[in-house]
Every structure is written in structure tokens, then in C-alpha cells.
Backbone bond lengths (Angstrom), bond angles and torsions (degrees), N, CA, C in turn:
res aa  C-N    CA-C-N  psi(-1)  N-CA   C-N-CA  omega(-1)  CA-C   N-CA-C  phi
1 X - - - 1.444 - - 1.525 108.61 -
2 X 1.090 121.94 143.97 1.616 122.25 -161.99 1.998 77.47 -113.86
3 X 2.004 78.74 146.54 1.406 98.79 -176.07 1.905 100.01 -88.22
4 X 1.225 103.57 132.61 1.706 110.66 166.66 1.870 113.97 -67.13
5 X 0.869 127.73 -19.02 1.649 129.32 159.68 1.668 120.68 -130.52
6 X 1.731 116.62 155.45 1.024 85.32 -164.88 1.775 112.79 -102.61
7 X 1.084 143.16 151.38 1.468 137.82 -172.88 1.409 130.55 -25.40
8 X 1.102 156.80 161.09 1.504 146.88 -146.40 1.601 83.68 -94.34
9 X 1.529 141.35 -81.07 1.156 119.89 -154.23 1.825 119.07 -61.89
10 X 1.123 113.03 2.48 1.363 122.96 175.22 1.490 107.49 -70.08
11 X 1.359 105.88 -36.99 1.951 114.29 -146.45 1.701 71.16 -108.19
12 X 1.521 136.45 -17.66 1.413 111.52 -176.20 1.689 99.53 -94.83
13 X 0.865 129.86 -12.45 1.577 132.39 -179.87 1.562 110.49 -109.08
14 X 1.542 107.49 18.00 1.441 105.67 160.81 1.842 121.76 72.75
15 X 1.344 108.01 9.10 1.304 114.90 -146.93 1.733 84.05 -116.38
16 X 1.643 129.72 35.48 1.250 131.17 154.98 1.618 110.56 -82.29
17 X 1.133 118.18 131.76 1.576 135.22 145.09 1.572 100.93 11.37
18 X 1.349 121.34 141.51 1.394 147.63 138.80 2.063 88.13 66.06
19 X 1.306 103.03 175.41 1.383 122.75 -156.48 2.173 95.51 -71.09
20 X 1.090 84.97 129.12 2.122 89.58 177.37 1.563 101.17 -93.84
21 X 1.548 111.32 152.79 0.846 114.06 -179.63 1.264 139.24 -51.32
22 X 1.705 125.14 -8.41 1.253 140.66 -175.15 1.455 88.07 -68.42
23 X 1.325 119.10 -62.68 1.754 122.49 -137.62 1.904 94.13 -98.25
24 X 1.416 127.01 11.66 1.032 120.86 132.03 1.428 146.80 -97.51
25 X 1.312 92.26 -25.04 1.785 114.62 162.54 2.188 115.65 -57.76
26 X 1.719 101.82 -24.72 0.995 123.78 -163.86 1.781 87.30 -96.44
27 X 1.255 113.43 -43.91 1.791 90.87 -177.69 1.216 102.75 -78.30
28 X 1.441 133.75 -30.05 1.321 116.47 -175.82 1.229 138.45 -72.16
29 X 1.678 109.08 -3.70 1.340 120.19 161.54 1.609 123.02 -96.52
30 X 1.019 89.08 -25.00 1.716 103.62 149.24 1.655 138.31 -27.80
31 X 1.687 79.56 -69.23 1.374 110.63 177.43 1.675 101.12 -77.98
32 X 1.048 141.91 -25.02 1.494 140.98 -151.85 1.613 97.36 -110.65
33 X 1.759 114.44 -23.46 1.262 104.05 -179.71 2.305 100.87 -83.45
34 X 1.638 101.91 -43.09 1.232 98.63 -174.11 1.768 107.00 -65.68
35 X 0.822 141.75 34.45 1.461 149.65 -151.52 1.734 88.98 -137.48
36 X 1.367 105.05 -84.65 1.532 123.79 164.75 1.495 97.82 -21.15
37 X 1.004 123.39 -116.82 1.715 131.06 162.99 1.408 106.09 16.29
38 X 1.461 121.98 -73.71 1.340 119.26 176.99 1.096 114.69 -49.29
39 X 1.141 135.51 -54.51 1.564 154.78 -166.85 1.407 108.07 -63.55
40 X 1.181 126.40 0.06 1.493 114.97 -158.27 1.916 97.15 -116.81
41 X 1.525 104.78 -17.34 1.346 90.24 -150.44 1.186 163.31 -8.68
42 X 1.034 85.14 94.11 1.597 115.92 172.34 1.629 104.93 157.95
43 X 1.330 115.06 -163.71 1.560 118.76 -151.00 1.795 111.06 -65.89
44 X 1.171 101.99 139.13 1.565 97.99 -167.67 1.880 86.43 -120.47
45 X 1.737 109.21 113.58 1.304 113.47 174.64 1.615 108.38 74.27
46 X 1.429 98.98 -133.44 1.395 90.32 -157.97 2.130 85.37 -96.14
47 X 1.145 122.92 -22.60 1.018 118.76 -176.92 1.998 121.75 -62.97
48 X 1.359 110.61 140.64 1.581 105.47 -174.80 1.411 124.15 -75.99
49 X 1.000 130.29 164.53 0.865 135.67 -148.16 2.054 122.93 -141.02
50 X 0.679 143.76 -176.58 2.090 138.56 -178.35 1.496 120.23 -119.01
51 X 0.854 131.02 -118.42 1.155 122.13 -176.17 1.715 121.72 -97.25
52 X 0.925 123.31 120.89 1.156 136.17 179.80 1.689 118.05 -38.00
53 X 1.199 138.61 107.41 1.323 116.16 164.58 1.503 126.51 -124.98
54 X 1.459 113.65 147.29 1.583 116.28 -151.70 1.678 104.49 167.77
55 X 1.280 125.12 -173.07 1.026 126.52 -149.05 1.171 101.07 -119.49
56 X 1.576 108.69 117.72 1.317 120.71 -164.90 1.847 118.75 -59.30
57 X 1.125 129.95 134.36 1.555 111.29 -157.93 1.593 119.26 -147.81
58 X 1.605 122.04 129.36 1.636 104.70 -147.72 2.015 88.56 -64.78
59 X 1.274 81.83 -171.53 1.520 92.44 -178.73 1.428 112.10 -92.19
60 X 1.192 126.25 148.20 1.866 128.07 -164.76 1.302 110.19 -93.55
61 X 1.333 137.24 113.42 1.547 133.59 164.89 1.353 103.19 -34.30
62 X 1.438 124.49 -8.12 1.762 91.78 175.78 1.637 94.81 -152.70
63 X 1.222 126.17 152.36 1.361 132.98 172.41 1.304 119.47 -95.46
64 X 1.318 123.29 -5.49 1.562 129.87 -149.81 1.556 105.91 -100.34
65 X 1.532 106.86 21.91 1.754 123.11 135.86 1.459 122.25 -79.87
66 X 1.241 101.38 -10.09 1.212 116.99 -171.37 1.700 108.89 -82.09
67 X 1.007 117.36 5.12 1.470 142.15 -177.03 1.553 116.22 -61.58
68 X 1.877 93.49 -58.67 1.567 106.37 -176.36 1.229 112.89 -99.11
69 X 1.435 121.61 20.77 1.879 133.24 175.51 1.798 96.08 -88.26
70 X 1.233 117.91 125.47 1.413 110.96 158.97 1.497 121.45 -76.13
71 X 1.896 100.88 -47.91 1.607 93.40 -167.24 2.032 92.67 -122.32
72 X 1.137 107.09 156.07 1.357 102.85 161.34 1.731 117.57 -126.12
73 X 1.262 123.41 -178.83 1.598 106.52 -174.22 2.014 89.23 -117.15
74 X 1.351 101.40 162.32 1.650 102.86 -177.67 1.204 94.79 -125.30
75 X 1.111 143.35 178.82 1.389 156.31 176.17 1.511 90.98 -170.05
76 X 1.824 86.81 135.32 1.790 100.78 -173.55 1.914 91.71 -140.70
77 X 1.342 100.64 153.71 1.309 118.31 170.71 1.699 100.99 69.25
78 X 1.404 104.94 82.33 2.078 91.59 169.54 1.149 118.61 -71.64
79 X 1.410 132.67 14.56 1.239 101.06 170.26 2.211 99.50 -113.59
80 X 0.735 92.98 3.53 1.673 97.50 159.14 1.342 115.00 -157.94
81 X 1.076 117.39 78.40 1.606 133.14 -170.58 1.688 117.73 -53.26
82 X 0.988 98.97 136.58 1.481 116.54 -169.77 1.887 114.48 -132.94
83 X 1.066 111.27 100.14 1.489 109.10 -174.66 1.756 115.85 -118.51
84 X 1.239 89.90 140.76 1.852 103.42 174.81 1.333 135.10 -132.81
85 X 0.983 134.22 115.90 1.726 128.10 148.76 1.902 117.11 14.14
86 X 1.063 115.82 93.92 1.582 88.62 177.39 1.834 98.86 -143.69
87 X 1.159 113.30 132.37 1.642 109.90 152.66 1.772 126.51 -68.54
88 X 1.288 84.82 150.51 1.860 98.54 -167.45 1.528 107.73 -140.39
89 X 1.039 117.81 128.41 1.963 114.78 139.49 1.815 120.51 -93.90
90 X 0.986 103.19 171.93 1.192 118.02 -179.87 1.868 120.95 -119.13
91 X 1.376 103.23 116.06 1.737 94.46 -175.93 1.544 96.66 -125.72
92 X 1.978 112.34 103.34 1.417 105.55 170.12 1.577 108.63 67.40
93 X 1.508 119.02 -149.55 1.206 112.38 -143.64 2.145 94.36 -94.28
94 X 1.098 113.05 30.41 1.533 122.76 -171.28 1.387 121.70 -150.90
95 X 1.114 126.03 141.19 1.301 138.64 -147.70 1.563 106.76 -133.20
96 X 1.036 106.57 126.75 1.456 120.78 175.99 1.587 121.49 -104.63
97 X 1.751 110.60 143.36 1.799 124.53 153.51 1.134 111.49 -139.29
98 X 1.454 109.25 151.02 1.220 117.67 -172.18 1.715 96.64 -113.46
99 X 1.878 116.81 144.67 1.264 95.04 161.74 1.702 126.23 -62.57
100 X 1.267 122.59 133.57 1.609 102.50 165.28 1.776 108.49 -85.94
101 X 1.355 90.79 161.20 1.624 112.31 -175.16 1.907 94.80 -113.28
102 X 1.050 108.72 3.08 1.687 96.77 178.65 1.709 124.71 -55.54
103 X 1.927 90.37 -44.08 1.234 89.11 177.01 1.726 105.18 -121.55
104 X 1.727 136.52 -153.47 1.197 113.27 168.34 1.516 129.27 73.66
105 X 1.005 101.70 173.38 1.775 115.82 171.08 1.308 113.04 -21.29
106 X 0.911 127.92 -154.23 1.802 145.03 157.69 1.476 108.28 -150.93
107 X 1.182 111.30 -20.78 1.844 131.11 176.52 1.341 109.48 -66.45
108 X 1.432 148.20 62.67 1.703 115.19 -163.13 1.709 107.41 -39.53
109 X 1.062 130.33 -24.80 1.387 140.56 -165.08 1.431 100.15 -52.88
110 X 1.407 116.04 -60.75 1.341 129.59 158.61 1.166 137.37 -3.09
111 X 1.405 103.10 -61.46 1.688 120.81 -168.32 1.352 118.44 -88.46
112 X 1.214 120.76 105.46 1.670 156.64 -172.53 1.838 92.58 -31.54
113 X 0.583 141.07 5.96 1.395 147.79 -165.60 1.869 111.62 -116.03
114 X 1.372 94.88 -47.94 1.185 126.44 -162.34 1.757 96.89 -85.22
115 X 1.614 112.83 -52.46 1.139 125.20 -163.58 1.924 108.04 -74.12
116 X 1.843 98.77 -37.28 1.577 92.60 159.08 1.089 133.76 -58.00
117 X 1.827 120.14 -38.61 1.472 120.83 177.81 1.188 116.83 -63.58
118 X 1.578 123.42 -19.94 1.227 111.90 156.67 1.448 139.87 -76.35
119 X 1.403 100.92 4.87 1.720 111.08 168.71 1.391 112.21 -105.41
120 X 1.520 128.95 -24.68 1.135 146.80 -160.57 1.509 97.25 -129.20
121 X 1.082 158.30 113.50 1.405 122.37 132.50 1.342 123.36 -67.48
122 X 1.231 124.04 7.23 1.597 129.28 -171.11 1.861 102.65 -75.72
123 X 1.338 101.90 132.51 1.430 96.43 177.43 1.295 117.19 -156.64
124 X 1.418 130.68 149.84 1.078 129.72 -174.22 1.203 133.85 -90.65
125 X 1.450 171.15 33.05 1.232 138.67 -137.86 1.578 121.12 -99.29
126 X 1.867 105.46 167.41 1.423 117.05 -158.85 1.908 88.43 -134.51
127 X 1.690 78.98 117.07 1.580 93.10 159.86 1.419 119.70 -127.76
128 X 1.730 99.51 121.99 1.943 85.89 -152.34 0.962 100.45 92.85
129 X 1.707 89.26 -145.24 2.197 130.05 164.15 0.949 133.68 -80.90
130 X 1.400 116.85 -10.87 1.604 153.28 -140.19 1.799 88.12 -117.12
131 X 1.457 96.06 109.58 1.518 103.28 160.50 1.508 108.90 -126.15
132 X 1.470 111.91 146.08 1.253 127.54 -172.72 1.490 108.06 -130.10
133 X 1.754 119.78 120.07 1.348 128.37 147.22 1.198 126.44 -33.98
134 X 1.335 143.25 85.69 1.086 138.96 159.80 1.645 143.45 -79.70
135 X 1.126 135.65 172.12 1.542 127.88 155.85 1.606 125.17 -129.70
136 X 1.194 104.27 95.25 1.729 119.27 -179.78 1.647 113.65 -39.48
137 X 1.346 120.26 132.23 1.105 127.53 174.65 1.896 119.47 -134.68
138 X 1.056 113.09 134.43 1.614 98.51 -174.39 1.598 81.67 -95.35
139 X 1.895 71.16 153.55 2.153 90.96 175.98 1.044 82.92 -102.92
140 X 1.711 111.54 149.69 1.431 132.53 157.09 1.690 102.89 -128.14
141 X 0.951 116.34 -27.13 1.563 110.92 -178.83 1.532 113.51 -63.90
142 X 1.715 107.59 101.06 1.241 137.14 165.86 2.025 106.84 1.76
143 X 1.178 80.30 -80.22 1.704 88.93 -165.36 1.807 117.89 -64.78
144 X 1.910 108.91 -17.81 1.335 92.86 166.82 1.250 111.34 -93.94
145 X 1.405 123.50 -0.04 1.798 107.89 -175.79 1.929 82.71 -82.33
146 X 1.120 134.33 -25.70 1.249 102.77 178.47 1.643 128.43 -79.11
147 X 1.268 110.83 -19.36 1.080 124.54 160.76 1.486 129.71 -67.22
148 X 1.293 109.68 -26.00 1.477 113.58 169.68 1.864 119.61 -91.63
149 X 0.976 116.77 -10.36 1.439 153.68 175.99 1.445 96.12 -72.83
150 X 1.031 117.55 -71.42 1.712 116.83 -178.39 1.109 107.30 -61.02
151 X 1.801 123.63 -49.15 1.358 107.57 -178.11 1.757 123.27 -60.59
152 X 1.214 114.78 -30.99 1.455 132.75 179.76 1.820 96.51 -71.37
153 X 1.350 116.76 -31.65 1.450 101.55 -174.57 1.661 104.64 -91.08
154 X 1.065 125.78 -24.84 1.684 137.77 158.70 1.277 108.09 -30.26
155 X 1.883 100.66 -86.66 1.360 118.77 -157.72 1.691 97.54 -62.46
156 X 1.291 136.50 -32.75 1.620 113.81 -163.60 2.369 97.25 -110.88
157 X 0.767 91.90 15.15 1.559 102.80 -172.96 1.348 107.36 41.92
158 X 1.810 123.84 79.60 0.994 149.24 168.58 1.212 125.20 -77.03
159 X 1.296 133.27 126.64 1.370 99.07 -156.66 2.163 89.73 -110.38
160 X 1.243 120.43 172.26 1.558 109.10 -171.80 1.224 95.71 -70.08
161 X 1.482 129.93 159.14 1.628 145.20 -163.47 1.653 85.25 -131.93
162 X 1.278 99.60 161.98 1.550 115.05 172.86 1.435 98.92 -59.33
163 X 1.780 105.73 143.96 1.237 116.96 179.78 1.564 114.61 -56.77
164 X 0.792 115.72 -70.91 1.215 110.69 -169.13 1.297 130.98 -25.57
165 X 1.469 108.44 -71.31 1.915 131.61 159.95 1.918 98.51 -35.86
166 X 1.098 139.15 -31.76 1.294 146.47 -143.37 1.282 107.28 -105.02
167 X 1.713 114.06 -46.21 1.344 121.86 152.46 1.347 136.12 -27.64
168 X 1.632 94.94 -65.08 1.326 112.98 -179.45 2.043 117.49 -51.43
169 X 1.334 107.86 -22.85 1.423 86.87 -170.64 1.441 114.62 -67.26
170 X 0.807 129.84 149.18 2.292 136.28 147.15 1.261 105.77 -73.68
171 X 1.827 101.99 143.87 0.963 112.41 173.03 1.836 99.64 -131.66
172 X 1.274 94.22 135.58 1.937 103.57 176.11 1.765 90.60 -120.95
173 X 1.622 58.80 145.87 1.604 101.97 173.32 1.471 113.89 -108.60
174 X 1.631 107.10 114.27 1.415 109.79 -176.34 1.741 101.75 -112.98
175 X 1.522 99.37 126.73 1.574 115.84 159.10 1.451 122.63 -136.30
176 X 1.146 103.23 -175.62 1.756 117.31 -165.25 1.633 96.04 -38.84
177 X 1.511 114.82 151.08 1.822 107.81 148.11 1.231 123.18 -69.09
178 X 1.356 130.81 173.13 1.394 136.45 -164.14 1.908 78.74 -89.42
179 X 1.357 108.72 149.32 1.615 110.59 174.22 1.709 103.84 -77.16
């Protein structure tokens, strides 16, 4: 004779008939986070992200609103867009990122971001809704990567890292496109 319910340690070890509420409660956040993700376009967390969308926006004679932004999103390469998470300051009419080494490569050379601006320098970024045309530039001049270094170690309270590892990051300089 087959039992109509199933025994108490059955229903306590989860081992009743058809899907329990854990492992549907579990797709539905699932589903609500990959939804999210879609919805965001562009990079969700530390993961990358496609084309940026938002409201296209001229470029600002000054960045130094750019003060009280923690993170901004980049989009590199327009013709196959690639976007990320990145911290920035702002000095005057130009805007700075540094690669981070927190997570990733140790190479900035490495990082797919880095490796488009060298095919493209054309780039986008989104603060907010507010997207801005930009043009990526690596700094090499000695005295502003140190100057932009402090500001990046200021604004996020960085504390100095062993030289070496510290060296290694790039820093671009993003301003207006040529018209």
C-alpha cells in the first residue's frame, strides 16, 4: 500500500516529491539577479560588461565634480564594446584612471580594457546617465603620474603599496575628442 505523505525524516532531509521551496526561492533570485545584469548595461560588479547606455552628454570644462563619484563605467573599443568598473579623479578640463592591480593581471598590458585603447583610443564613459565621448591617453610624464597618484590615493584613502606592484599601474588621461 503506498503511503499518501512522506515520513518525518524524509520531509526533514528534503527528500519529498517535486522541487522544495529552497531550490525555487534559489532560481528566482537567480533569475532576478541575471535580469538585473541585463538591465544594467554595462558592467555589473567587478564583472564586464557591452555597451554603455545613457544620455549622450557634451564634455564639461571641468571634471572636479568628479570628486564625489566613487566608481564610473568605461567602455573601450566602439566597434565591439567592452565596459568596466573603474575609479577616477578629475584635474581641470581632464579626467583620469589608473589600471588597478587589486584584482586581474599584474601586467596593465594585460587587461582587455587597456589592450582595446590601444587599438581605439576612442572611449566612452557613464557617470550616472550621463555618457561622455572621450579620447584615452597614457601618461608617461614623470611628475603627473605622481601627481595623479596622490590624487587617486587621497580621494579613495589608499594607503602607498610596495613600490614595485605600485609602479606597474597606467594611468590615462581622458579628454574631449578632436572635433
Amino acid at each position: 500500500m503506498a503511503r499518501a505523505t512522506p515520513r518525518a525524516e524524509e520531509r526533514s532531509c528534503g527528500t519529498t516529491r517535486g522541487p522544495s521551496r529552497v531550490s525555487r526561492s534559489a532560481r528566482g533570485l537567480l533569475f532576478a539577479a541575471c535580469a538585473v545584469a541585463v538591465a544594467c548595461s554595462g558592467p555589473f560588479g567587478p564583472l564586464p560588461g557591452g555597451r554603455l547606455a545613457g544620455v549622450p552628454t557634451p564634455v564639461p570644462k571641468s571634471w572636479d565634480f568628479i570628486d564625489v563619484v566613487e566608481t564610473v563605467q568605461l567602455e573601450t573599443l566602439p566597434s565591439d564594446p567592452h565596459s568596466v568598473n573603474v575609479w577616477c579623479v578629475g584635474v581641470g578640463d581632464a579626467l583620469y584612471v589608473a589600471s588597478s592591480l587589486i584584482m586581474g593581471p599584474t601586467d596593465p598590458g594585460e587587461r582587455r580594457w587597456i589592450q582595446n585603447i590601444r587599438l581605439d583610443p576612442n572611449v566612452r564613459i557613464r557617470v550616472g546617465r550621463q555618457i561622455y565621448a572621450l579620447r584615452a591617453d597614457r601618461v608617461t610624464d614623470p611628475d603627473e603620474i605622481v601627481r595623479i597618484r596622490t590624487k587617486l590615493r587621497e580621494k579613495y584613502e589608499i594607503e602607498p603599496t610596495r613600490a614595485g606592484r605600485d609602479q606597474t599601474a597606467w594611468i590615462f588621461r581622458f579628454s574631449a575628442r578632436a572635433p
